[in-house]
C-alpha positions as CSV (number, residue, x, y, z in Angstrom):
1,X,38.1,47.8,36.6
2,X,37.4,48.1,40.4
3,X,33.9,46.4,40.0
4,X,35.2,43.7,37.9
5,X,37.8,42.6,40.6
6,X,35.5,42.5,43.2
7,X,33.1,40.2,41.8
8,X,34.5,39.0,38.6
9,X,31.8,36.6,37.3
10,X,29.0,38.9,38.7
11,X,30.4,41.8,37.1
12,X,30.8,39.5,33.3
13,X,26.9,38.1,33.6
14,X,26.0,41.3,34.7
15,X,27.2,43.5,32.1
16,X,26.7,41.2,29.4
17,X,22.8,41.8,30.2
18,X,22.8,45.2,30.3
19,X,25.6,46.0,27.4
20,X,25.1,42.6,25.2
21,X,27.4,40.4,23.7
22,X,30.8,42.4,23.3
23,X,31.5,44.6,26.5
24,X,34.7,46.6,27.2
25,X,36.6,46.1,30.5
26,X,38.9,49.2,30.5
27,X,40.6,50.9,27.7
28,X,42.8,47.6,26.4
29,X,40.0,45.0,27.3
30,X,36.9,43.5,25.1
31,X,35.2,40.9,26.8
32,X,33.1,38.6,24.0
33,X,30.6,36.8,24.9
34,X,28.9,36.2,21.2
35,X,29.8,32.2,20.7
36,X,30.9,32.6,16.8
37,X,32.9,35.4,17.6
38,X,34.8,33.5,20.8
39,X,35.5,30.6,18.3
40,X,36.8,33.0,15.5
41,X,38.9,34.7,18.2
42,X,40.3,31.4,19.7
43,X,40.7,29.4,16.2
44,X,43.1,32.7,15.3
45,X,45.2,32.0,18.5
46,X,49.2,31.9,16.6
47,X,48.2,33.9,14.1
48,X,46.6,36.8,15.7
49,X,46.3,36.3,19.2
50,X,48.6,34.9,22.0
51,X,47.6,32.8,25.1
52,X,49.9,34.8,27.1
53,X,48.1,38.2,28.8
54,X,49.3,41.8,28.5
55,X,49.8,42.2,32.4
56,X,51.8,39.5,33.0
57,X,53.8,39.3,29.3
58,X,54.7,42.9,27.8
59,X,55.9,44.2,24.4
60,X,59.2,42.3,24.8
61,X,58.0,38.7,26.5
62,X,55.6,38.6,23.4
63,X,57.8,38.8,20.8
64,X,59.9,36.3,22.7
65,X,57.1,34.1,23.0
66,X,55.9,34.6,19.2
67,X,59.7,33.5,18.8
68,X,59.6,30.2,20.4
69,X,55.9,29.7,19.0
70,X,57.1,27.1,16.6
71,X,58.9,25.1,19.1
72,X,56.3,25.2,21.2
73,X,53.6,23.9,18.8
74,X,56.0,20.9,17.9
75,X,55.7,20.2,22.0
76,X,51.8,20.1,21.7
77,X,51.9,18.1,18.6
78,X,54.2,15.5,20.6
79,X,51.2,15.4,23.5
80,X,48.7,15.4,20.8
81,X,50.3,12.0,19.6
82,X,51.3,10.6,22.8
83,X,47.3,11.2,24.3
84,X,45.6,9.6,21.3
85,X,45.2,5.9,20.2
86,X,46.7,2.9,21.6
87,X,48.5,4.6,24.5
88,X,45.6,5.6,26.1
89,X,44.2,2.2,25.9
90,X,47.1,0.7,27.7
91,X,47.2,3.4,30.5
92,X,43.1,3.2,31.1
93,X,43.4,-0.5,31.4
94,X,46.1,0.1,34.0
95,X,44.3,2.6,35.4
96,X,41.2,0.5,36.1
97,X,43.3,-2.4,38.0
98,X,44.9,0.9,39.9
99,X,42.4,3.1,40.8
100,X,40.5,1.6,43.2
101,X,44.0,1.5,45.4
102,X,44.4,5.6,44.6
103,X,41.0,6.6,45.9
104,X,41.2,4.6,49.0
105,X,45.3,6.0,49.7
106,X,43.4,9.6,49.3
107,X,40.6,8.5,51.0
108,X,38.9,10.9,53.8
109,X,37.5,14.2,54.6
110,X,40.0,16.3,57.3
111,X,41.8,18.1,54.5
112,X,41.0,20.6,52.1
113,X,39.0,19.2,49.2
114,X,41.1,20.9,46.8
115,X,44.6,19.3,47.4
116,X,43.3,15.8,48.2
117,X,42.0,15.9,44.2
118,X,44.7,17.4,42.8
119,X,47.0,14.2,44.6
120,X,44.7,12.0,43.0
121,X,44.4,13.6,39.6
122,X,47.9,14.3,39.2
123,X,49.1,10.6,40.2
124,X,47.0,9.7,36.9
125,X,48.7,12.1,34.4
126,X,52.5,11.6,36.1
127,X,51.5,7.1,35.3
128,X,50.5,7.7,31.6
129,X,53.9,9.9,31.4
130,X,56.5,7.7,33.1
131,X,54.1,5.0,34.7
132,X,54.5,2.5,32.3
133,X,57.9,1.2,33.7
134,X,57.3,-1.3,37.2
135,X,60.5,0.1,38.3
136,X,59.3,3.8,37.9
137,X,57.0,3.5,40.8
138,X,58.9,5.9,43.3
139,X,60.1,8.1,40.5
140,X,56.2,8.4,39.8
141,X,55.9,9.6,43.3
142,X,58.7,12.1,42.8
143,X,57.1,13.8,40.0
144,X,53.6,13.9,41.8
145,X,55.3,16.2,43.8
146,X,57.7,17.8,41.9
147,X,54.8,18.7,39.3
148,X,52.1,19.9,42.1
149,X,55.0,22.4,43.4
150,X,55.5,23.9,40.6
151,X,51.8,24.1,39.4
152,X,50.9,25.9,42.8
153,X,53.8,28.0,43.2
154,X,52.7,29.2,39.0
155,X,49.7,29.9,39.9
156,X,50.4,31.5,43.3
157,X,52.7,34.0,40.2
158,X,49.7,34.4,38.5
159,X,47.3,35.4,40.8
160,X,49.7,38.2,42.8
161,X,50.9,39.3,39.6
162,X,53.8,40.6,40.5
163,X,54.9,43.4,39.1
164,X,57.8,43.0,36.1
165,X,59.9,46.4,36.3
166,X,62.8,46.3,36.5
167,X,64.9,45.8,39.9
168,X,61.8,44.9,41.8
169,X,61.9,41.5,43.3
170,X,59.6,39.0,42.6
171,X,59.9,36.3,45.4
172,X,56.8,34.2,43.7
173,X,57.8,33.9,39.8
174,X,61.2,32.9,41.4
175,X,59.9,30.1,43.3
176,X,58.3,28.9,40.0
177,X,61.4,29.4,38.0
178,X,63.1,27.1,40.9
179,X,60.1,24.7,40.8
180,X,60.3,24.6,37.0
181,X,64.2,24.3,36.9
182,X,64.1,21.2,39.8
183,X,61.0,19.6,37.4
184,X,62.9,19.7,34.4
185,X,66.3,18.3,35.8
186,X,64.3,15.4,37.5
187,X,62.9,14.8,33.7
188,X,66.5,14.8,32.3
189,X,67.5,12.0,34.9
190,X,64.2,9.7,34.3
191,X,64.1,10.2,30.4
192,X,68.5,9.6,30.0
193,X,67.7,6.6,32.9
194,X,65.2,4.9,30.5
195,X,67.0,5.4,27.4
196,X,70.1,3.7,29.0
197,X,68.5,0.9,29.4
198,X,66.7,0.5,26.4
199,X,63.5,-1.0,25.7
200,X,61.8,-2.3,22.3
201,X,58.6,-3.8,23.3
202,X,55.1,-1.9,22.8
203,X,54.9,1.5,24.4
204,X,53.9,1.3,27.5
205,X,53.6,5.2,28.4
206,X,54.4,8.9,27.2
207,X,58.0,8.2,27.5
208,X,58.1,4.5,25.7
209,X,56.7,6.4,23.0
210,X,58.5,9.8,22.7
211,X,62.0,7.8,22.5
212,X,60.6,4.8,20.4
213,X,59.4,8.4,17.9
214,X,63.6,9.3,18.4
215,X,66.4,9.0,16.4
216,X,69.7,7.8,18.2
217,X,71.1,11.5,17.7
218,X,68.4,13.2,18.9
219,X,68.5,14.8,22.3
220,X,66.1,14.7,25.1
221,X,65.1,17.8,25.5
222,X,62.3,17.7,22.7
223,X,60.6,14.7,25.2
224,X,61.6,16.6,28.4
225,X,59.2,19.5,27.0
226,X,56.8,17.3,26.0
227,X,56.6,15.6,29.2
228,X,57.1,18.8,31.4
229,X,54.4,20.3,29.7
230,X,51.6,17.1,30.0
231,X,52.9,17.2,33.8
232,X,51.7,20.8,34.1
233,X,49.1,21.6,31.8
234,X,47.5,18.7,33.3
235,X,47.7,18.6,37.0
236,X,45.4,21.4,37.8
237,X,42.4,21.7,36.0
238,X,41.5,17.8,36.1
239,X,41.9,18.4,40.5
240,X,39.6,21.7,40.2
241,X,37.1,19.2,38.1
242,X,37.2,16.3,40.5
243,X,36.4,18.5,43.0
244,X,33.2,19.9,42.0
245,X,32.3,16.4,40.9
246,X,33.0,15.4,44.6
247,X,31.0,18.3,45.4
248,X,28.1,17.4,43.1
249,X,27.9,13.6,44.2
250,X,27.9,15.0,47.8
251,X,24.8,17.4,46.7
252,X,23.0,15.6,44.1
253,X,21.4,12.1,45.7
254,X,19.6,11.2,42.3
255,X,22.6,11.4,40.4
256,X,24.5,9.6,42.7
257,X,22.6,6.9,43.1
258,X,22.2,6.7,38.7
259,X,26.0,6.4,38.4
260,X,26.6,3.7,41.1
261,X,23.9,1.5,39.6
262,X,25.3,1.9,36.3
263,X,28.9,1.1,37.9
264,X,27.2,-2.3,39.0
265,X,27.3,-3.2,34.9
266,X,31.4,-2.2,34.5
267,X,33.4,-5.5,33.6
268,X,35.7,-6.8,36.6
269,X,38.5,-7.4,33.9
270,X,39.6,-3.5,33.1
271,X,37.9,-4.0,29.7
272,X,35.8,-0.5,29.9
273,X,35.5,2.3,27.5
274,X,33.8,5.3,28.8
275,X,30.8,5.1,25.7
276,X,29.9,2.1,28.3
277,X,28.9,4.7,30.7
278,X,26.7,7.2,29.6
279,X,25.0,8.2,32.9
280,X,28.5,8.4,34.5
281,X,29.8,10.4,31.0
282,X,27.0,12.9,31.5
283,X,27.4,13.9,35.3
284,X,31.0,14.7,34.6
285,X,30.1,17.1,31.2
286,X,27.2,18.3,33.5
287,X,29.8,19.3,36.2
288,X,32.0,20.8,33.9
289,X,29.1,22.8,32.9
290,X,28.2,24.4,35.5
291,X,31.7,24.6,37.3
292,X,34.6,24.8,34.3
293,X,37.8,25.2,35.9
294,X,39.2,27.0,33.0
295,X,36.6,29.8,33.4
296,X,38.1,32.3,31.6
297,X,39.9,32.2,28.6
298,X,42.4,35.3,27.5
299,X,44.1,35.7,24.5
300,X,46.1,38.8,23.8
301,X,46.3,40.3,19.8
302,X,49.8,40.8,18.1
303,X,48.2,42.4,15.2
304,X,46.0,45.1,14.2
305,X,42.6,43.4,13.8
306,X,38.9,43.3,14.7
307,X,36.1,42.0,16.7
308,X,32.7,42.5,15.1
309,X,32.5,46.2,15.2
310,X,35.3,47.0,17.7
311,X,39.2,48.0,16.3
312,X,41.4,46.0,18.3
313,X,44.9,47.1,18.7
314,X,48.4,44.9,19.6
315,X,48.6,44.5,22.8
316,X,44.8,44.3,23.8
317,X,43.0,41.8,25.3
318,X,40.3,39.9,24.7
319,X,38.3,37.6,27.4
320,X,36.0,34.6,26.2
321,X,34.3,32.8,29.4
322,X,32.8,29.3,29.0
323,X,31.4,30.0,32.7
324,X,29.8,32.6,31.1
325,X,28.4,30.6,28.0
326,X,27.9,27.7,29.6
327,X,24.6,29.0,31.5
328,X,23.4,31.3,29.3
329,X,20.0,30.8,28.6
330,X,19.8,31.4,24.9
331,X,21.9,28.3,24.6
332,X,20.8,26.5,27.8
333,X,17.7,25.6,29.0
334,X,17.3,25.9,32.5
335,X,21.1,27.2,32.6
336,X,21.2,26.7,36.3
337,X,20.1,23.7,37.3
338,X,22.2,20.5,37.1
339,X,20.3,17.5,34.7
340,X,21.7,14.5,33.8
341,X,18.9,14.2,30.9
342,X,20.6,17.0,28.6
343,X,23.6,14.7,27.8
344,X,21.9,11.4,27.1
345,X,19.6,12.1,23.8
346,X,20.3,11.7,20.2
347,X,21.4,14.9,19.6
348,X,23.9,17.1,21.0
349,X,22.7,19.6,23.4
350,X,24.2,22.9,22.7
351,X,24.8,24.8,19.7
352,X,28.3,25.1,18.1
353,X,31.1,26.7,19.7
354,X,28.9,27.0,23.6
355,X,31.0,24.3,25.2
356,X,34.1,25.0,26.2
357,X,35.3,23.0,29.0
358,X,38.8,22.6,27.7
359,X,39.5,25.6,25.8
360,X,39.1,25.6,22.0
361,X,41.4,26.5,18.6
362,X,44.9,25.9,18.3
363,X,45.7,25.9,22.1
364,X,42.8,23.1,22.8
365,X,44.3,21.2,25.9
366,X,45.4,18.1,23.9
367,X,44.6,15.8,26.7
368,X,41.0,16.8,26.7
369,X,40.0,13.1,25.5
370,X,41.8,11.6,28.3
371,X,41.1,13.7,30.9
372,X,37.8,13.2,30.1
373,X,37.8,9.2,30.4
374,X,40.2,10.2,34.0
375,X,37.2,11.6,35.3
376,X,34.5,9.4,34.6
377,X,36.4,6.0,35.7
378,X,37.0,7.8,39.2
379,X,33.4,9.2,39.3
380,X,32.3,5.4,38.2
381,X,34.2,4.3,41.1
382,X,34.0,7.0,43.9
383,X,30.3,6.5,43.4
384,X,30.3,2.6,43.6
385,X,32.7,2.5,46.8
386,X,32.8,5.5,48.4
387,X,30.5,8.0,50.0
388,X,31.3,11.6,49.0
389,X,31.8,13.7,51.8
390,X,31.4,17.6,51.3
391,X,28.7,20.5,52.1
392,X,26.2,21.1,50.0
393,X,27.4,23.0,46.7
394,X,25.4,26.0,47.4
395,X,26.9,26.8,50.6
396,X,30.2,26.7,48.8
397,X,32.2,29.9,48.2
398,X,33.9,30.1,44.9
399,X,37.0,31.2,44.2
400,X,38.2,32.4,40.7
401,X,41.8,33.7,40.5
402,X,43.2,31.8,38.0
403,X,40.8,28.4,38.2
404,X,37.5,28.5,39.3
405,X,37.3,26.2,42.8
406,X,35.7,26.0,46.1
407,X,36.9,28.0,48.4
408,X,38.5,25.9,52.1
409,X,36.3,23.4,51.8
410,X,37.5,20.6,53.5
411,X,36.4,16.9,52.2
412,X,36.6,14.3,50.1
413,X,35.5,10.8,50.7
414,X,35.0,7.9,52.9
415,X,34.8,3.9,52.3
416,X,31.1,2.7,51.2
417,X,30.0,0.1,53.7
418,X,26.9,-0.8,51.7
């Protein structure tokens, strides 16, 4: 174990060369790197596996968590609804009058790299929640904030892992439990504030929606969870990705220079779907190639069951990495190099199941077609007014505990004066 957490993505390529395509990390870890295998494993998530990991959950907190599974579930299916269709249309037209103003209010290059995408990235998710509303505009700074606590002070948890006997203190899981509690009650007030005053026109966001989906009985706390969780699950990973896209304008000229002439054909009017930027569309599935922030994917079994040869037991783990898979060269050519040119045939450029940039199975990330169109309008429009600022990629450190980033770098952009 040792070797693995020194150099955790060293230590997976590594060993997958020398052992193949199922290695075992420890007695209660398989690590899978076969790509039929990782969907099998990640389609079974509910029935045999759980998201949640054996270190950090336990005997107990996975039955609890098979207990609320259901409930849980009907929260995703809420998100799954509430990110699809004519909602999203509404907020990307809004976003394209507004996002010019956001990258220039985050515009520079004297703080960490990191932070300054995650502001920008979570100010997106927070307006397709509650952003619909004029009069929500300071509540929608509220929950940038309230939502960026309590991701960072999660995965702070996380990455310690603190320990869960009994009597010991755990100073960083409380700060989340606080974050989480203060989130949550700031939800109750903007979701009973809206419904109070009543509104019948089209949806305008998440919220519009969730209470127009209501009944007059029903309580809030179905569309708290349901925005809670959106608030969350999407804050993080879409700032890890605009970073490395950042990083990869800064460090790929060619690139750069496709995207902002094809940013000279967008409409003035807002009217844009993302299938009218293919170049643009490419360079952000190229970046999450090479850098996806969801690296590693864990999934812990409940059952008795098997992976190709190996008996699994409850409580085991199993690790699936897109990083991984996503520049293997069986599946890849030329794994490592960044090309624009392998997203813009006829034909999709992978085999099945070797793409995994926003998980896959039951626990997909249900914003995955929205945060895709997030990232390309700001790439479209960082590259067409601003000038990325940032090292060059390879002399970037990487950190992975929890999402892969960059480690301190300090960037982000500056106004384009030609």
């Amino acid at each position: 174990m040792a070797p693995y957490l020194a150099d955790r993505i060293g230590w997976l390529r590594a060993t997958q060369k020398e052992y193949g395509d199922i290695v075992r990390l420890g007695p209660d870890t398989l690590v899978v790197h076969d790509p039929e295998l990782a969907h099998e494993i990640l389609a079974r998530t509910n029935d045999t596996y759980l998201l949640e990991t054996s270190q950090l959950a336990g005997r107990r907190q996975r039955a609890a968590a098979q207990a609320r599974l259901d409930t849980w579930m009907a929260v995703r299916q809420g998100m799954w609804h509430g990110f699809a269709g004519r909602l999203a249309e509404v907020h990307l037209a809004r976003l394209m009058a507004q996002v010019g103003l956001l990258l220039d209010l985050h515009a520079g290059d004297d703080k960490d790299l990191v932070e300054r995408c995650r502001a920008t990235t979570g100010r997106l998710i927070v307006d397709f929640c509650i952003g619909g509303d004029p009069r929500h505009a300071a509540l929608c700074d509220e929950a940038v904030t309230r939502a960026d606590l309590l991701f960072t002070s999660a995965q702070n948890a996380l990455v310690q892992k603190e320990t869960r006997r009994r009597f010991h203190r755990r100073p960083l899981a409380s700060a989340a439990s606080t974050a989480n509690a203060e989130l949550l009650g700031f939800l109750h007030d903007s979701v009973a504030e809206r419904r109070s005053r009543g509104y019948s026109g089209s949806p305008r966001d998440l919220l519009d929606s969730l209470l127009h989906a209501s009944g007059p009985d029903d309580t809030n706390d179905l569309i708290v969870s349901v925005l809670r969780m959106a608030m969350f699950a999407s804050h993080g990973v879409p700032g890890a990705a605009l970073s490395w896209i950042v990083l990869r304008l800064a460090s790929e000229p060619g690139a750069l220079q496709a995207v902002r002439k094809e940013a000279e054909t967008c409409p003035a009017d807002g009217a844009l779907s993302i299938e009218r930027l293919p170049l643009t569309t490419a360079f952000v599935k190229e970046t999450l190639r090479l850098h996806p922030p969801q690296w590693l994917l864990t999934r812990t079994a409940i059952r008795r069951t098997t992976v190709g040869a190996y008996q699994v037991r409850a409580g085991q783990e199993i690790f699936v990495s897109p990083y991984v898979m996503h520049r293997d060269g069986r599946f890849w050519p030329r794994p490592e190099r960044f090309e624009l040119e392998r997203w813009t045939g006829d034909r999709i450029p992978y085999p099945r199941h070797t793409y995994l940039p926003f998980g896959a199975g039951p626990r997909i990330c249900p914003g995955s077609r929205l945060a895709l169109a997030h990232l390309v309008i700001l790439t479209m429009r960082l590259a067409a007014d601003h000038v990325p600022q940032a090292p060059s990629i390879e002399d970037v450190n990487v950190t992975c505990d929890g999402l892969l980033l960059p480690a301190n770098v300090r960037g982000g952009w500056t106004y384009r004066t030609s």
